[in-house]
C-alpha positions as CSV (number, residue, x, y, z in Angstrom):
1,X,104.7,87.8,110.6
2,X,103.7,91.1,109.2
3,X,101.8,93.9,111.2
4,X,98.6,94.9,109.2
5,X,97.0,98.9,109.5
6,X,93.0,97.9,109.2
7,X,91.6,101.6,107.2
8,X,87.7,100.8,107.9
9,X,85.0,102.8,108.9
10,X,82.1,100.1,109.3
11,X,82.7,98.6,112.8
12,X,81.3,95.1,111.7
13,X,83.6,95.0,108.8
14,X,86.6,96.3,110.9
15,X,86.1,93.1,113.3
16,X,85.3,90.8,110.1
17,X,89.2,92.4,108.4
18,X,90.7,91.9,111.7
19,X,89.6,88.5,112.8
20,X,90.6,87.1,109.0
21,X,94.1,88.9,109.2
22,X,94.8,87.3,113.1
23,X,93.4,84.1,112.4
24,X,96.1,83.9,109.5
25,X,98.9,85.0,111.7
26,X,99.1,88.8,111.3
27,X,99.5,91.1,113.7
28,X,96.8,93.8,113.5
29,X,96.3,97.4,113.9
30,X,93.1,99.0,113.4
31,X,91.5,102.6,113.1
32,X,88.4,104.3,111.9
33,X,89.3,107.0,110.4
34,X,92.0,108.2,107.2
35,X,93.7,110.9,109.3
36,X,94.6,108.5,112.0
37,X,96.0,106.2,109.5
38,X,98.1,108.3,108.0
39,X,99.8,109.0,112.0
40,X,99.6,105.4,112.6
41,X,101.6,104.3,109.5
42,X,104.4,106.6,110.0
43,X,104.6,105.9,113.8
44,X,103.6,102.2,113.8
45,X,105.3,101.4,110.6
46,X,103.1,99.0,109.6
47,X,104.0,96.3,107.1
48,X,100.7,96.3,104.6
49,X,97.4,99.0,105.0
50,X,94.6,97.5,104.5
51,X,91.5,100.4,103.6
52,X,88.2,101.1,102.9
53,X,87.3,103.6,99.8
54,X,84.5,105.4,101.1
55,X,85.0,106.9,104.7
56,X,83.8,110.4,105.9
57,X,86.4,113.3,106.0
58,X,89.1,111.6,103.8
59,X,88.4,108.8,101.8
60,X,90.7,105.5,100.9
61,X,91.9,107.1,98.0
62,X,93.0,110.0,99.3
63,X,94.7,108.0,102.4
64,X,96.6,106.0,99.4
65,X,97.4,109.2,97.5
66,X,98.9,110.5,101.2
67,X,101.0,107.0,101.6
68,X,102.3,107.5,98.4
69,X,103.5,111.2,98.5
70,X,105.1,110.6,101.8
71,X,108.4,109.5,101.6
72,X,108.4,108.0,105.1
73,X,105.5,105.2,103.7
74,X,105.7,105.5,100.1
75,X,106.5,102.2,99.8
76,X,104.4,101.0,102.3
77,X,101.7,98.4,100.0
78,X,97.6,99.3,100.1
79,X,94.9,96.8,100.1
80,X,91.6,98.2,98.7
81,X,88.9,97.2,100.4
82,X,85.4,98.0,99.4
83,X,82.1,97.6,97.9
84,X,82.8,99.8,94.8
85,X,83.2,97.1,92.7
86,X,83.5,98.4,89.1
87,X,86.0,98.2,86.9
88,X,86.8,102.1,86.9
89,X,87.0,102.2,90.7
90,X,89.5,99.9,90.6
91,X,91.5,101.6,88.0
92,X,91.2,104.5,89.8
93,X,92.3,102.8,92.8
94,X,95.5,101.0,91.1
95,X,96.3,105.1,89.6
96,X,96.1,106.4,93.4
97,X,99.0,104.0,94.3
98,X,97.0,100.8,95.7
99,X,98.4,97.7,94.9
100,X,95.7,95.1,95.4
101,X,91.9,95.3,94.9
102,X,89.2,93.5,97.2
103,X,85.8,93.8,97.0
104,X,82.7,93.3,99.5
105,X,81.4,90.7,100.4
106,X,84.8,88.7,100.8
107,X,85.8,85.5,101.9
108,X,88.9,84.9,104.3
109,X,91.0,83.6,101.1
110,X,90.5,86.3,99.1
111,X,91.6,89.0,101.7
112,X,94.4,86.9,102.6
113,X,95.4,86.3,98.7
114,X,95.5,89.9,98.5
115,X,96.8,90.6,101.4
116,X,100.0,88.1,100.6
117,X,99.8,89.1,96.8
118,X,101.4,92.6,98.0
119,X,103.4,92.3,101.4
């Protein structure tokens, strides 16, 4: 099954991402913060990232812009995940590379629709 890169700064949320993706047979790895991620994803090579938009120091769009530009994870798929939840955000999102759109509060299916929409 696919290994998962969990982007979340919200420790609760984190846990809740995490504990849907395992329980539906992905293998997960999990940071707090948009720098790390961008290490992580070229070193890990993770199948899918899964990320929150707004983080402190760089947000989720700017991760996803970094993915994207980076030939060693360009084609690696984003997950948006976040509260923003208007139709502009996820425009915006969708222009900075992601490919799938979630938005909090989530159920299990609909992380895991999106997650399997895009890997």
């Amino acid at each position: 099954m696919s290994t998962v890169l969990v982007v979340e700064d919200t420790m609760s949320e984190m846990e809740l991402i995490c504990n849907y993706l395992r329980e539906s047979g992905y293998t997960v790895i999990s940071t707090s913060d948009a720098k790390d991620a961008l290490a992580k994803a070229e070193q890990q090579k993770p199948d899918l990232v899964v990320t929150d938009l707004v983080m402190p120091g760089m947000s989720g769009l700017e991760l996803c812009r970094s993915l994207k530009k980076n030939p060693a994870t360009q084609k690696l798929p984003v997950v948006v995940c976040t509260s923003k939840n208007q139709d502009l955000d996820r425009m915006w999102a969708m222009k900075q590379g992601a490919n799938g759109y979630v938005t909090k509060p989530f159920t299990k299916e609909e992380l895991v629709r999106a997650v399997r929409a895009v890997a």
